[in-house]
Each structure stands twice: as structure tokens, then as C-alpha cells.
C-alpha positions as CSV (number, residue, x, y, z in Angstrom):
1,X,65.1,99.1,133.6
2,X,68.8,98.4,132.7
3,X,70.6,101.8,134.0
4,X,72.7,101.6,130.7
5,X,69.8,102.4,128.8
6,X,70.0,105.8,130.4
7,X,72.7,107.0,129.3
8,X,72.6,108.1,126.2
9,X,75.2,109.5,123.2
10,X,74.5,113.0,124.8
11,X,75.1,112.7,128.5
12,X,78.6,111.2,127.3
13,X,78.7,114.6,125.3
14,X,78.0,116.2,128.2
15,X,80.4,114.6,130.0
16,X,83.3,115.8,127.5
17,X,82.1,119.0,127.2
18,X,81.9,119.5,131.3
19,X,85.6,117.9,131.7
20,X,86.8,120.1,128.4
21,X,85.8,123.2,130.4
22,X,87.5,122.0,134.0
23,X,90.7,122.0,131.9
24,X,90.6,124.8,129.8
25,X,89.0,127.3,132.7
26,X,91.4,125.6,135.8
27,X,94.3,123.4,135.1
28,X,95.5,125.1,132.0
29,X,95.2,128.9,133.9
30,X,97.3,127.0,137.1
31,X,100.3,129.4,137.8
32,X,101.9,125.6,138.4
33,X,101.6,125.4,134.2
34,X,101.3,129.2,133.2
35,X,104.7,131.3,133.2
36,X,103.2,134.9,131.9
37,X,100.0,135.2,129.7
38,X,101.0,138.0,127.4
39,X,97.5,138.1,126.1
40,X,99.0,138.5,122.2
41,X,99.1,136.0,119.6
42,X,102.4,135.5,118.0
43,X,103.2,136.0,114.6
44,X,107.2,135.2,114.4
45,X,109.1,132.6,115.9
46,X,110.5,133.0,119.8
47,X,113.7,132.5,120.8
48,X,113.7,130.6,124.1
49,X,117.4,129.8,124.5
50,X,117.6,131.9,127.6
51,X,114.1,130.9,129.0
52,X,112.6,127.4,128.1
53,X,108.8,128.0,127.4
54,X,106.2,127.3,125.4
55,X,103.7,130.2,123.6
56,X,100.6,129.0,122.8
57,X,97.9,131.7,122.3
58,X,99.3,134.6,123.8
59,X,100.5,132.5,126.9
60,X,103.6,131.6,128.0
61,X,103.8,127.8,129.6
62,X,106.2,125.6,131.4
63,X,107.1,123.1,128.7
64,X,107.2,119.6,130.4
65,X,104.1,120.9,132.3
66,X,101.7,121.6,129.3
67,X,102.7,119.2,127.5
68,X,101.6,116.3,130.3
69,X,99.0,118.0,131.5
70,X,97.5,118.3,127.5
71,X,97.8,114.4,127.4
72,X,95.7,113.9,130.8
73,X,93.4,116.7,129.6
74,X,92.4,114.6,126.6
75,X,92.3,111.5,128.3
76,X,90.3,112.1,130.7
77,X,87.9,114.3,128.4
78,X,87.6,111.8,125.5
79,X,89.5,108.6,126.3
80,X,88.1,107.3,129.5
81,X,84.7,108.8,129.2
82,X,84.7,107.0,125.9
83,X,86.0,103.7,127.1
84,X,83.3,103.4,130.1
85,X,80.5,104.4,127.9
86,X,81.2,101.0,125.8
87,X,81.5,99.2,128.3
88,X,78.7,100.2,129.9
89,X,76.8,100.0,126.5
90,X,78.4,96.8,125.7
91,X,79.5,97.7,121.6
92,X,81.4,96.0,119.8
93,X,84.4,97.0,120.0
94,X,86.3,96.1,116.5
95,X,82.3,96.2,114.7
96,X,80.4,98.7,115.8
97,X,83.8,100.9,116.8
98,X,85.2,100.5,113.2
99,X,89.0,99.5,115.1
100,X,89.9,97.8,112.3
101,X,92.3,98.4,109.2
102,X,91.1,99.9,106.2
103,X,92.1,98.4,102.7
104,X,95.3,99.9,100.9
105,X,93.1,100.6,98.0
106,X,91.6,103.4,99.9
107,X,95.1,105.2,100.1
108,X,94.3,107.3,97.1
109,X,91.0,108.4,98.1
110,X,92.5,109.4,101.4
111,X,94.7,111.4,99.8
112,X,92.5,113.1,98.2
113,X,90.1,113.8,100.7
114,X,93.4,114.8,102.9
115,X,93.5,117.9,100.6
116,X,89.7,118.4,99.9
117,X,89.4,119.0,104.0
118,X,92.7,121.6,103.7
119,X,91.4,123.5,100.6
120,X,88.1,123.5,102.1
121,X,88.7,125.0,105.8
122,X,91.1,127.7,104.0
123,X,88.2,128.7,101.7
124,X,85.8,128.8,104.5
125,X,88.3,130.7,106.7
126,X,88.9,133.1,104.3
127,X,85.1,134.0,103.7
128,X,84.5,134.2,107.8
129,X,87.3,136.4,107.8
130,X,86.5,138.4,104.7
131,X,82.7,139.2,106.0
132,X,84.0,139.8,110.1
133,X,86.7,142.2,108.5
134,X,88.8,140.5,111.0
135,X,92.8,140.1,110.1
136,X,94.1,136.8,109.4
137,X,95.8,136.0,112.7
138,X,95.6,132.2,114.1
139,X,96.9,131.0,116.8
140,X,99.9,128.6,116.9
141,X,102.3,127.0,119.3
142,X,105.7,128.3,118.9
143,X,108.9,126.1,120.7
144,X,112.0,128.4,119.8
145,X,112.8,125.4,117.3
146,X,113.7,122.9,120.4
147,X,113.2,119.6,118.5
148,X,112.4,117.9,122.1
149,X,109.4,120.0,122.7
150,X,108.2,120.0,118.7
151,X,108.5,116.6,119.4
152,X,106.1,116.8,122.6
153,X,103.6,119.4,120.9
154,X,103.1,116.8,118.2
155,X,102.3,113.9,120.5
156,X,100.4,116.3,123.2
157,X,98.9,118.7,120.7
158,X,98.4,117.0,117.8
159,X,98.4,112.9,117.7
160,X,96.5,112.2,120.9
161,X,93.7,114.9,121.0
162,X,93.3,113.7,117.1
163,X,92.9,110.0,117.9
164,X,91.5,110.0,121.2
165,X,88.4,112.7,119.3
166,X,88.2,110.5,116.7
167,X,87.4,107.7,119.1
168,X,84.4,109.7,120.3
169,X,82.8,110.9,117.3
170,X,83.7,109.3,114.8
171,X,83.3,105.8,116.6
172,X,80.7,105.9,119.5
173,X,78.6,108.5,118.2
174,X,78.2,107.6,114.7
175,X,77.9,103.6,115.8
176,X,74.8,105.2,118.5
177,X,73.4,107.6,116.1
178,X,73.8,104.8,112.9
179,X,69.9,103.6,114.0
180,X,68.9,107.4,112.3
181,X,69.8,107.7,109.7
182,X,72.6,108.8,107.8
183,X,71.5,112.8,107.4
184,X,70.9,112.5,111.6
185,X,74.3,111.0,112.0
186,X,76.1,113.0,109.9
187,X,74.4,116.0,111.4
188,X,74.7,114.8,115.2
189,X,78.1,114.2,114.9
190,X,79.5,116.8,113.1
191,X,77.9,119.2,115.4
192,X,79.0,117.8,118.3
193,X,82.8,117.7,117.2
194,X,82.1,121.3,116.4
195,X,80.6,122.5,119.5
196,X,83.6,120.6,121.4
197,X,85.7,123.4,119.7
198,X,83.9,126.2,122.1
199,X,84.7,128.6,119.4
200,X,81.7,130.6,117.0
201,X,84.2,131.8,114.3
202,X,85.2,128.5,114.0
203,X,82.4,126.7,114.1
204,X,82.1,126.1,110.3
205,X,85.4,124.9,109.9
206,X,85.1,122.0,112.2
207,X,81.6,121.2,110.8
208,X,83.1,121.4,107.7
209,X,86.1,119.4,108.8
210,X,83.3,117.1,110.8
211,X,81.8,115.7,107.5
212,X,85.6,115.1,105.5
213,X,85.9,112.6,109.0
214,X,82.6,111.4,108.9
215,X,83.0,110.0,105.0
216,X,86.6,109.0,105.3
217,X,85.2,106.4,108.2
218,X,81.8,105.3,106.7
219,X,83.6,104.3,103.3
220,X,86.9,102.8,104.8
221,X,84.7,101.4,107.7
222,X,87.9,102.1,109.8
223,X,88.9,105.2,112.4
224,X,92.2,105.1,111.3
225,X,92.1,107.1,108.0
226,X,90.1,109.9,110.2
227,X,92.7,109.9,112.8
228,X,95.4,110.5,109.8
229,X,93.5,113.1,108.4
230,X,92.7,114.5,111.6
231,X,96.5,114.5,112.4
232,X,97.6,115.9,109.3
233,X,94.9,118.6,109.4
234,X,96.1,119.9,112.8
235,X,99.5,119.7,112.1
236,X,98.6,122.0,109.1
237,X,96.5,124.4,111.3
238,X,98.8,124.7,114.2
239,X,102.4,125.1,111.6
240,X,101.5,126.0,107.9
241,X,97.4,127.9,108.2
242,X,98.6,130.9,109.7
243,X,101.7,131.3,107.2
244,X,99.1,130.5,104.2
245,X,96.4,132.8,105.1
246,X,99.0,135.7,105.0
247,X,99.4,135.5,101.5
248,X,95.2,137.0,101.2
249,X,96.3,139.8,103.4
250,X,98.2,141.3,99.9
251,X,95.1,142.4,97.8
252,X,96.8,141.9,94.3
253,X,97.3,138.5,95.7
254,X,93.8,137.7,96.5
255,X,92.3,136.7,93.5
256,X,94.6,134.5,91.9
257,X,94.8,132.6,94.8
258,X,91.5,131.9,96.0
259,X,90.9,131.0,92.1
260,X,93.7,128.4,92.3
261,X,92.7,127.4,95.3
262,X,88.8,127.0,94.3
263,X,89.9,125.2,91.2
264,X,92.1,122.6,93.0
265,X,89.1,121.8,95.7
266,X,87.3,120.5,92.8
267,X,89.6,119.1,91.3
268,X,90.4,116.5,94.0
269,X,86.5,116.5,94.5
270,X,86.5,115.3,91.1
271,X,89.1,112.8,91.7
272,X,88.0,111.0,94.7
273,X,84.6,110.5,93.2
274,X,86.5,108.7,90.6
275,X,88.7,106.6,92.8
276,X,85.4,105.5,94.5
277,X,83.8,104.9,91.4
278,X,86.7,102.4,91.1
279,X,86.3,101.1,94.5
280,X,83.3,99.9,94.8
281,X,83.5,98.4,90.6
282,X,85.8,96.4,92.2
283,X,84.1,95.6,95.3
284,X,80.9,94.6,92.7
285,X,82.9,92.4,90.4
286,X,84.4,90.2,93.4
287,X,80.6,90.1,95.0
288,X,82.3,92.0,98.2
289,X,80.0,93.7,100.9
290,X,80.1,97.2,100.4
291,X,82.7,99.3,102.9
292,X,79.8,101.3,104.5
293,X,78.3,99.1,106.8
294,X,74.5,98.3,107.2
295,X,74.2,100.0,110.4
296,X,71.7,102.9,109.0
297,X,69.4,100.4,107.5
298,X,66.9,101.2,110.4
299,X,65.0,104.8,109.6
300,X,61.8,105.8,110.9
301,X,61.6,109.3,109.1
302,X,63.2,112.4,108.6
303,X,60.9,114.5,111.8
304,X,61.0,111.7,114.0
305,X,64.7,110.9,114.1
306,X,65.3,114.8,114.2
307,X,63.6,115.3,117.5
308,X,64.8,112.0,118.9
309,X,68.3,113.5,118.5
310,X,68.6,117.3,118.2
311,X,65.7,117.9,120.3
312,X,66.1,115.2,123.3
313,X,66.8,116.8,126.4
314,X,70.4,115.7,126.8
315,X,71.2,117.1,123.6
316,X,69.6,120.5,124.3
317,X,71.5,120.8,127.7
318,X,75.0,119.9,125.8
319,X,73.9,123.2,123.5
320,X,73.1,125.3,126.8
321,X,76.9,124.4,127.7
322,X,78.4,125.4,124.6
323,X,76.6,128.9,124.3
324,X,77.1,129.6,128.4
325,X,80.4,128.6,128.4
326,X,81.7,131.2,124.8
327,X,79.9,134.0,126.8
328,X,81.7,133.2,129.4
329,X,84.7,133.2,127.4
330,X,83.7,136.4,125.6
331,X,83.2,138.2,129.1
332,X,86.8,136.9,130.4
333,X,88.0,138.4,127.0
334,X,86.6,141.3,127.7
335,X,87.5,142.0,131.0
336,X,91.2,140.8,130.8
337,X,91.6,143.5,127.9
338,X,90.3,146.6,130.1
């Protein structure tokens, strides 16, 4: 038996999730990157002109140190596990891996599906927080305004993590989980991306968020219009969410603005349904293959593909590691706080 056979979408899930947490629970708590955790999320903007730092999430960092240490995180978390699976696997790399450029007619749609995923995370934010009776408080990196480390925070923070995840899930898992079927792709995928989060409150969001990638790639047939959108949603979560959401705290605010908000999220529904429509007219009349490629053609049933995916081993242990690891998290919480 080839020993590439073994290893499956999963284990490589597992893999990410194991190196994730060696990050996140060593490297990024080394007193080598951490100045002072404060344990308080900001709300204003710092002023580090005395003291260069960093404030992400209550902690204070060492600016050149987070910001490399954030790139190596995520490439050695996404990028290389990524990169060994295929070879391993032998895919395609520009086929099966979609690392090719999508068509400029597409540009619209992307646009619209840019602020479909926006609208769509605030709504869902707003109704986690509405029935948690939380306060709307997210956590952001603030820089004091140096434009050398906003610089760093988008390339560490934002660009890489965005392309190198879209690499993973929106490339090799959807090309290894094509076989069944699109509801067990779209499914496996999704909640994967999700679960990579290691967050419960947030988990619909980046389902949510999860399915906006997963169309954008299946119809331009290209990782690239994920990986802007991806971009573009985190620059909007880390920089404008938290400034947004503040408007719901005002109650005579509340209504109007979830109205508008609900209105426009159909609205660009509406209209990328009807740049599609467009699309694929086109793509009819010149006898073009369609954008979404033939790779779901194989489906052996609904059940069967369910528990080849969500209930095979590999996958189950990946959820064991995602539960363990936010009680963990909860219990660290709870004891840094008494």
C-alpha cells in the first residue's frame, strides 16, 4: 500500500490544528515576544511614542518580534504542511489547486460577494451578541499610528494568514473532498476553516464567512478572488468591525440600522445572482466550459459520503482537538482573571 494513501485531508487538518496550538499556547506567550499582558481589550488608540509596542488583545508585544514570528506561525501551520501534503499526494498543482487567474468578468460578482460576506458576519455578530447579552467589544491590533508597523500588521496579520488559509481550504481540501459531493465539501471545509478559529462565539461567523470563500472559488475556479476577499474581510475585522458594531450599542440606533443593513445584504444577494446569470449566458453562447469544474461529478449518496467525511476517524480526532483545546482556553481565562 502506497503510504500517501494514508494520509488523508484530516490528518493534514490535524497537523494545522496541532502546530496552531504550539504557537498560540508557547511562542506567542514567550516573554522573548510578550512586553506586558494587560489582560484588557482596547477600545481607543495607544500612543506608543515613548514605548514601541504592539497591543493586540489585551497584550502588549515587541513589534519586530510578533510581527516575524506571525509570518513563521502561518507558515509553518498552513504553508509547509500544505505544500508537503501535494507533494506527497501528487495534485495538480495549477488544476486541482485552482492557481490560476480568474476572468475580469468576475470583478463585479466579487464585488458583490466582498460586501455580502461583510453585511453577513455583522448581522450574525450582532444576533450572537444580542442573545449572549455580551457588549460589543472585538479585539483589534492597535500600532500608535506608526505607518512601519501598520505596514507589518497588514502583511503579518492580514495578507499571509489570508492567503496561505486559503491555500489549505479552499485549495487542498475542497480539490480532496471534490469526489463528495458539493454539500460534503462545502460542509467539510467550511467547518474546518471554522474550527481552525478555536473560538465558539465565533464559530458562525467563519462558517458563514467559509461558504462566501467556498463560492467565490468554485465559480471563478481560481484562489485568488478568496484570498482578496479573505484580505479585505480581515482588514475590515481587525480596523473598521469594532468601530461599526458600536453604533448597535445606542438603542434608538438599533433599528434603523440593522434594517439598512438587512436590506443591503439582499440587495447585493440580488445583484450577484444577476451578474452570474450574465456569466454563465455568456459562457453558453460562446460554447465555453462552465467555471465550476467537473470535480464533484463522482457522488455515491448523501449517508455514505457523510460518514466517509464527518465521521472517519481522523476527522473526529481534529473535533476532539478543537473542543479540548477552548476548554483549555476557557480554564486559562479563568484562572488568569482570579
Amino acid at each position: 500500500m502506497n503510504s500517501s494513501n494514508a494520509i488523508t485531508a484530516p490528518v493534514l487538518l490535524i497537523v494545522i490544528f496541532v502546530m496552531i496550538i504550539l504557537f498560540q499556547s508557547v511562542f506567542l506567550k514567550s516573554p522573548n515576544v510578550v512586553i506586558e499582558n494587560t489582560g484588557e481589550i482596547i477600545g481607543e488608540s495607544i500612543n506608543n511614542s515613548d514605548d514601541d509596542f504592539i497591543m493586540h488583545n489585551g497584550v502588549k508585544y515587541y513589534p519586530d518580534r510578533i510581527l516575524l514570528l506571525m509570518i513563521i506561525a502561518y507558515i509553518c501551520s498552513f504553508l509547509l504542511p500544505a505544500v508537503f501534503y501535494v507533494k506527497l499526494k501528487r495534485i495538480d498543482w495549477f488544476r486541482n489547486l485552482k492557481l490560476v487567474l480568474p476572468s475580469v468578468r468576475l470583478i463585479p460578482f466579487s464585488l458583490y460577494m466582498f460586501f455580502i460576506l461583510i453585511l453577513g458576519t455583522v448581522l450574525l455578530d450582532y444576533l450572537f451578541f444580542s442573545i449572549s447579552g455580551e457588549e460589543f467589544i472585538f479585539p483589534k491590533i492597535d500600532t500608535g499610528g506608526n505607518i512601519v508597523f501598520n505596514l507589518g500588521v497588514f502583511l503579518s496579520f492580514i495578507f499571509i494568514p489570508a492567503a496561505c488559509e486559503e491555500l489549505v481550504f479552499r485549495s487542498v481540501l475542497i480539490s480532496e473532498y471534490g469526489n463528495y459531493g458539493l454539500f460534503c465539501s462545502i460542509l467539510m471545509t467550511s467547518a474546518a476553516f471554522a474550527m481552525s478559529k478555536f473560538s465558539l462565539q465565533l464559530f458562525s461567523v467563519y462558517f458563514f464567512a467559509s461558504i462566501i470563500f467556498f463560492i467565490s472559488v468554485k465559480i471563478a475556479n481560481s484562489i485568488l478572488i478568496p484570498v482578496i476577499l479573505h484580505t479585505g474581510y480581515s482588514f475590515f475585522n481587525i480596523y473598521i468591525e469594532d468601530n461599526l458594531m458600536s453604533v448597535l450599542k445606542f438603542e434608538q440606533n438599533r433599528f434603523i440600522f440593522l434594517f439598512v443593513l438587512f436590506i443591503l445584504f439582499i440587495l447585493f444577494i440580488c445583484l450577484s445572482l444577476s451578474t452570474l446569470e450574465e456569466y454563465y449566458y455568456r459562457k453558453a453562447y460562446k460554447n465555453d466550459p462552465s467555471p465550476v469544474d467537473d470535480d464533484m461529478s463522482e457522488n455515491q449518496g448523501l449517508i455514505s459520503n457523510f460518514s466517509k467525511t464527518f465521521m472517519s476517524p481522523s476527522f473526529i480526532i481534529a473535533i476532539i482537538i478543537f473542543f479540548v483545546y477552548i476548554i483549555y482556553s476557557i480554564i486559562s481565562e479563568a484562572e488568569y482573571l482570579f
